[in-house]
C-alpha distance (Angstrom), angle and dihedral (degrees) to the residues before:
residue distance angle dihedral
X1 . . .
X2 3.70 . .
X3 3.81 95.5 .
X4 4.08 99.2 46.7
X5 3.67 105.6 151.9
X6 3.78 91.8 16.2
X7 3.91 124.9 128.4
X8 3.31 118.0 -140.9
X9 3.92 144.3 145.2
X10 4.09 114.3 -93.7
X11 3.38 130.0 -169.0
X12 4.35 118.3 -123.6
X13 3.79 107.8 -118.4
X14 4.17 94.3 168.8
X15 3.05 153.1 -5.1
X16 4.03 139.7 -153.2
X17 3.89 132.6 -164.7
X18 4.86 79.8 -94.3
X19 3.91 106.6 25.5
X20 3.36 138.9 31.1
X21 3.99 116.2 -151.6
X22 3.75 129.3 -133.2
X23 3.75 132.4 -171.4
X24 3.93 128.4 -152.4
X25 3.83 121.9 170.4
X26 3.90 95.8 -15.3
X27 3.77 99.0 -43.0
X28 3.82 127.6 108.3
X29 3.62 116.9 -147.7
X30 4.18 128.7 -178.5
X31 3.56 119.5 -137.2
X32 3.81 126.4 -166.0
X33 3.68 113.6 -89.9
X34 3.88 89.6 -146.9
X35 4.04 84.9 66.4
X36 3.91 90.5 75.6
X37 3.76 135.9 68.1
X38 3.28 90.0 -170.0
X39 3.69 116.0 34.6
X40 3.69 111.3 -135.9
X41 3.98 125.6 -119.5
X42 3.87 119.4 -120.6
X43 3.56 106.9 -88.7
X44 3.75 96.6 39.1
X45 3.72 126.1 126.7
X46 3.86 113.3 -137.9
X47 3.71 120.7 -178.5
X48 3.93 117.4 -137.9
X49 3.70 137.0 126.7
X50 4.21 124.7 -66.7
X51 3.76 122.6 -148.2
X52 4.20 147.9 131.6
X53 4.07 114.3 -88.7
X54 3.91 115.0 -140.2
X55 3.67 81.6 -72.6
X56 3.25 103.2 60.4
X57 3.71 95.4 -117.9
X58 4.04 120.7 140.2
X59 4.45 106.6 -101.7
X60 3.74 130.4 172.3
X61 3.75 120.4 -151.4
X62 3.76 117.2 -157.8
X63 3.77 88.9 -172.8
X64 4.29 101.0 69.1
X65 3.65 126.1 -131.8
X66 3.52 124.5 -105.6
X67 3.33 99.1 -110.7
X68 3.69 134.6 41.5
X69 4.16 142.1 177.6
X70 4.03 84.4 -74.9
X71 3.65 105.3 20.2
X72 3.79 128.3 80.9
X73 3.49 132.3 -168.2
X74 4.13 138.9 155.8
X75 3.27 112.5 -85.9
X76 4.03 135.9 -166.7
X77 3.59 119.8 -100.1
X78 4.04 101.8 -138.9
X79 3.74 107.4 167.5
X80 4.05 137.3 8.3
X81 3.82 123.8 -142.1
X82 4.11 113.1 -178.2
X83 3.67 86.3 -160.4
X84 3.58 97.0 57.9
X85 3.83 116.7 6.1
X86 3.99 136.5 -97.0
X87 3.85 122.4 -47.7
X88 3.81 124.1 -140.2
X89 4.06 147.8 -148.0
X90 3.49 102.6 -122.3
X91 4.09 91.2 156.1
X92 3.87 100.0 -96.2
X93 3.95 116.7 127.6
X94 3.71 113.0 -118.0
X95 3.87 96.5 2.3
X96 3.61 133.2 83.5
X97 3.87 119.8 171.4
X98 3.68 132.8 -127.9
X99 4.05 130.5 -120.1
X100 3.50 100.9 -145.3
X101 4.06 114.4 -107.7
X102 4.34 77.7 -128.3
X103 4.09 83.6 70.7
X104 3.62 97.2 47.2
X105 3.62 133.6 78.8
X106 3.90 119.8 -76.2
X107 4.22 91.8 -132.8
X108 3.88 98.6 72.2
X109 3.57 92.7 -150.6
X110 3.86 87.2 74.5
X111 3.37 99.8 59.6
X112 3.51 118.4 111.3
X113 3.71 116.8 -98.8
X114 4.21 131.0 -155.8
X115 3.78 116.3 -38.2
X116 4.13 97.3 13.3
X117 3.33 109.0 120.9
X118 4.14 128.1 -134.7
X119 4.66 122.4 -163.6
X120 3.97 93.4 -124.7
X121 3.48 120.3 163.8
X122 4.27 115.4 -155.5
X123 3.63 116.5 -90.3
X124 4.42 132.8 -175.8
X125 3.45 117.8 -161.9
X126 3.77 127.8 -161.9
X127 3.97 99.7 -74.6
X128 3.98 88.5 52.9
X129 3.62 95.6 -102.5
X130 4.02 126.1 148.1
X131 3.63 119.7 -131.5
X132 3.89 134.4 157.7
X133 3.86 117.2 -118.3
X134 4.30 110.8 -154.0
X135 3.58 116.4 -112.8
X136 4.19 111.5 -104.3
X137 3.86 125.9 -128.5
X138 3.48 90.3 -100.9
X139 4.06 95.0 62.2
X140 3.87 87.7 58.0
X141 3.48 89.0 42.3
X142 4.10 86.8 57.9
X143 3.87 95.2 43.5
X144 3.95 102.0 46.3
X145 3.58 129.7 100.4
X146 3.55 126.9 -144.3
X147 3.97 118.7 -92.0
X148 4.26 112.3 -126.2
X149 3.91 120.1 -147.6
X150 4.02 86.0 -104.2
X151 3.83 85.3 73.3
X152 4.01 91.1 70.2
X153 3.77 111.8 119.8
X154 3.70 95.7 6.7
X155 3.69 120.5 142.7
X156 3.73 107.0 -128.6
X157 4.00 135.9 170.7
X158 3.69 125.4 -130.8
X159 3.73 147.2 161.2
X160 3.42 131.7 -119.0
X161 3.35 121.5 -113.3
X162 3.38 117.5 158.1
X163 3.69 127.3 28.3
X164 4.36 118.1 -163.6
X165 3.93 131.2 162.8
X166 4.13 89.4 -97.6
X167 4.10 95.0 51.9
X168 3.72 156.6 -71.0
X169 3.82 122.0 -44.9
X170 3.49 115.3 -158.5
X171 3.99 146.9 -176.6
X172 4.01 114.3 -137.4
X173 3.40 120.3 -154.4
X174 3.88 94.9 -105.1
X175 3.91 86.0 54.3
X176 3.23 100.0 -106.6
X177 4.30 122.3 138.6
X178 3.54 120.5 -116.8
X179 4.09 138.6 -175.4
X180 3.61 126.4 -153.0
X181 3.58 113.7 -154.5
X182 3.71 114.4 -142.1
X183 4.17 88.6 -120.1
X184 3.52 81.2 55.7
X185 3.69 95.4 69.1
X186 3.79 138.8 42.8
X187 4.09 83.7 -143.0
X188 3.49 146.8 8.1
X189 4.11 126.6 -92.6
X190 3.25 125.9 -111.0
X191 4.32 114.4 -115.0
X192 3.80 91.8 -95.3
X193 3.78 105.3 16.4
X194 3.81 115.8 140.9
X195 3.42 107.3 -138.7
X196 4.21 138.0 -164.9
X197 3.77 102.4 -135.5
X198 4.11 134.3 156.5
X199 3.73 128.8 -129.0
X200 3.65 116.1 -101.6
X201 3.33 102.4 173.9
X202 3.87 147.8 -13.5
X203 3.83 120.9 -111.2
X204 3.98 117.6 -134.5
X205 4.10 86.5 -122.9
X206 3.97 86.8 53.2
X207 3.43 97.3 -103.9
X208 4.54 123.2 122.6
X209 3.55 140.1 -107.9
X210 3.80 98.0 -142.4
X211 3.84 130.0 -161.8
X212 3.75 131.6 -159.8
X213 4.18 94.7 -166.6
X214 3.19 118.5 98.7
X215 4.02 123.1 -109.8
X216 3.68 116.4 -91.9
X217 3.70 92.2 -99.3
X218 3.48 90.2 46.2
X219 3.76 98.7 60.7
X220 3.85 96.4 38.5
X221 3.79 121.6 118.4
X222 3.84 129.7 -110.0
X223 3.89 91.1 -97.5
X224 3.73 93.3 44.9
X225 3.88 89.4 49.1
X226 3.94 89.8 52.8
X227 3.54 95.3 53.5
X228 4.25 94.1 46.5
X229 3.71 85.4 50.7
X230 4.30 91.1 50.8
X231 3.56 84.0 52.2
X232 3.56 111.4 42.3
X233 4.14 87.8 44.3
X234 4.00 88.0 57.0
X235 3.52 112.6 91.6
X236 3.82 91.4 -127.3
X237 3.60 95.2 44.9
X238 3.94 88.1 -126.7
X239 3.82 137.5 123.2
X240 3.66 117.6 -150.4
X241 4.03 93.9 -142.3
X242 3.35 134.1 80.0
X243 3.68 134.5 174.8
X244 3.80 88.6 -89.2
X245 3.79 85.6 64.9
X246 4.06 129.7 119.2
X247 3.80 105.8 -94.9
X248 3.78 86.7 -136.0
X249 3.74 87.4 54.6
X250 3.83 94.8 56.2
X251 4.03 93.9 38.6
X252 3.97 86.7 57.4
X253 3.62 91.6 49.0
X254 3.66 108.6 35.3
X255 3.88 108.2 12.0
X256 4.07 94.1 -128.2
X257 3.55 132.9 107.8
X258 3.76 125.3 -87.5
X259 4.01 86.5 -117.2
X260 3.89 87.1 50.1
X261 3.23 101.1 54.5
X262 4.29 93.6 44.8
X263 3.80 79.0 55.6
X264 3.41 94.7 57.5
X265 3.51 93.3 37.2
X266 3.68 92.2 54.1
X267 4.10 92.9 47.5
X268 3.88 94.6 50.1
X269 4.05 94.4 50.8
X270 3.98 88.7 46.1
X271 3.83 81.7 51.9
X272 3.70 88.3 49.3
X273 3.99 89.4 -129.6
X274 3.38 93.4 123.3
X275 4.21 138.7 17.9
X276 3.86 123.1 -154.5
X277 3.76 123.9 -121.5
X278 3.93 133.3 -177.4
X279 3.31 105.4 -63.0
X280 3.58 100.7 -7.2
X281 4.35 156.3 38.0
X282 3.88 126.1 -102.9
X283 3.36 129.0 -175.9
X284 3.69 127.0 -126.1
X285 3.29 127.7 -110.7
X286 3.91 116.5 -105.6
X287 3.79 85.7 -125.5
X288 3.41 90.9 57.5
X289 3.97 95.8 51.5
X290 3.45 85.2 50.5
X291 3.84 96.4 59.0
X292 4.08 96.5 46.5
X293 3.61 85.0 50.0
X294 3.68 98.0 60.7
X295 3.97 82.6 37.6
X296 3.47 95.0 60.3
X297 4.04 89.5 43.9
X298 3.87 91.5 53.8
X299 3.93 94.9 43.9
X300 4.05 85.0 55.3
X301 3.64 96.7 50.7
């Protein structure tokens, strides 16, 4: 079918109680009934979208694609062939279309797997056959919007969509560009794998240094946790123990171990929740968390 993937304006030459039927240039093709509002009269011309179902038999969709030659949008990832590439939902029935394995990464285990989603626009190439071409860099480039100093420390998701030696660029949902550093995760994303990550850091061009660890307090244990809530629920925001303490002393108070609570100690000042003084714990202050944060950032870049 020499116009696969082509959208043109067909003229209604049936219809049944599921379908109705279309022709264009000699070929009748059925299109869902469910498509239309208003179900068109024989003898109408509806515009909508022509193409070959998984079949390979002639359809017309009144209800377009989301994609076309010129338009891009993200798309579902709904099965994976190594042979051939990854198929897509681009809202046809019966028909997804394949990203070329030539556009996807050469380690397999980076491809993106069901329900990741990939920018492709529509492509036909010389045999008539639909494929979906990945977005570039420079299309994300076009479509973001600067980041603002309020975005620091926000949690945002995003979708990676392109993956190089130095780190993860990504696309968040308020269209903004991010980079994951690889110290800023324990492994690498998937081509297409919407991610929950944290600001880190704001670029000069507007765009964010990303993270996928969790904050400090996130990540501590159950024994570090107790002893950051003692603290920040005293009115001083001090502790008077300290790894130098009497193990009876810490028992009476906090029912752990003396080698618990230097573990928890330890993991709360390498968090840089908490500093030790003579004789005693204090918490930091949040501002202060906040400014070896962005330290640690800068040093890395």
């Amino acid at each position: 079918m020499d116009f696969n993937g082509q959208f043109i304006d067909a003229k209604v030459s049936d219809v049944n109680d599921d379908d109705i039927f279309v022709q264009y240039d000699n070929v009748t093709m059925p299109c869902n009934k469910e498509q239309f509002e208003n179900v068109p009269a024989i003898g109408d011309t509806v515009h909508g979208f022509a193409y070959e179902d998984e079949h390979h038999n002639p359809r017309f969709s009144y209800k377009l694609p989301k994609i076309s030659h010129s338009e891009y949008a993200f798309c579902t990832v709904v099965q994976t062939r190594r042979d051939l590439g990854v198929f897509v939902d681009v809202g046809l029935e019966d028909k997804d279309i394949v990203v070329s394995l030539d556009q996807l990464p050469l380690e397999s285990y980076l491809w993106p797997h069901r329900g990741d989603q990939l920018m492709v626009r529509l492509n036909i190439d010389k045999k008539h056959r639909l494929w979906a071409d990945l977005a570039d860099a420079s299309l994300f480039q076009q479509l973001s919007h600067r980041a603002g100093d309020e975005m620091k420390n926000k949690d945002v998701v995003a979708t990676a969509y392109l993956l190089k030696k130095v780190g993860t660029f990504v696309f968040t949902e308020d269209r903004q560009i991010g980079f994951i550093h690889p110290s800023e995760r324990d492994q690498e994303p998937r081509l297409g794998q919407i991610l929950n990550a944290r600001v880190i850091g704001i670029r000069d061009e507007g765009s964010l240094n990303l993270s996928l660890k969790p904050r400090a307090y996130e990540a501590i244990d159950d024994d570090a946790a107790m002893l950051l809530a003692m603290m920040q629920h005293n009115g001083d925001g001090r502790m008077w123990l300290t790894d130098k303490s009497d193990p009876e002393d810490i028992k009476a108070q906090l029912d752990i171990s003396k080698g618990a609570f230097k573990r928890a100690e330890g993991h709360l000042l390498k968090a840089r929740l908490i500093t030790k003084e003579d004789g005693y714990l204090a918490l930091v202050a949040q501002d202060k968390q906040a400014t070896d944060a962005e330290e640690e950032t800068d040093s890395e870049d």
